[in-house]
matplotlib code that plots the C-alpha trace (Angstrom):
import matplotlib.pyplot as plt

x = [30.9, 32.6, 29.7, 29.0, 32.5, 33.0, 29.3, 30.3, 33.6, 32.2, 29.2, 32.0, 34.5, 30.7, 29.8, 33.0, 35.1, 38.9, 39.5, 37.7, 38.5, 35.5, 34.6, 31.9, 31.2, 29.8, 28.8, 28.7, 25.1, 24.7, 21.9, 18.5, 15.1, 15.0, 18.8, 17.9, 17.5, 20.7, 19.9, 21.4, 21.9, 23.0, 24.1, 25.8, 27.7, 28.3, 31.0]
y = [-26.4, -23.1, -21.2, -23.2, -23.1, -19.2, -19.0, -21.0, -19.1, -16.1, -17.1, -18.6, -15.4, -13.7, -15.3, -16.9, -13.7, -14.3, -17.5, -20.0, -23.4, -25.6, -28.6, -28.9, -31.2, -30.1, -32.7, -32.4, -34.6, -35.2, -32.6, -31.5, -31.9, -28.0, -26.9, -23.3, -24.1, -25.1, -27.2, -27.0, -30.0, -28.4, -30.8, -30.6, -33.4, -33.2, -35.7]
z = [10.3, 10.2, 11.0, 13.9, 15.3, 14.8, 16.4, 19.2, 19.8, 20.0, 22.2, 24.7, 24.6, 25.2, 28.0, 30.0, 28.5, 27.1, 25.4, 28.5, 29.0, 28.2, 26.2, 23.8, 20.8, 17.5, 15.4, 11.4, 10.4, 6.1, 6.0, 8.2, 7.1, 6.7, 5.9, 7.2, 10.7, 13.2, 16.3, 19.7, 22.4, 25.2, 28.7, 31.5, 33.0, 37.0, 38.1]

ax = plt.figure().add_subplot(projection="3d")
ax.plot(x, y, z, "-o")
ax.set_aspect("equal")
plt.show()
């Protein structure tokens, strides 16, 4: 989990610059089929 929340700080401070104003979920799962590899669900939501 703290690999995946320091990756996705920097990748928003990358891309929106500063400290940006977004919400995202990360979600902590038991373990993967193959630990090595990460996964990304990425949505947008238009209200």
């Amino acid at each position: 989990m703290d690999a995946a929340f320091a990756a996705a700080t920097k990748c928003r401070r990358d891309v929106f610059s500063g400290t940006p104003i977004v919400a995202s979920t990360i979600v902590q799962i038991q373990r993967l089929a193959f630990p090595e590899l990460m996964i990304e669900i990425r949505c947008i939501a238009k209200l």
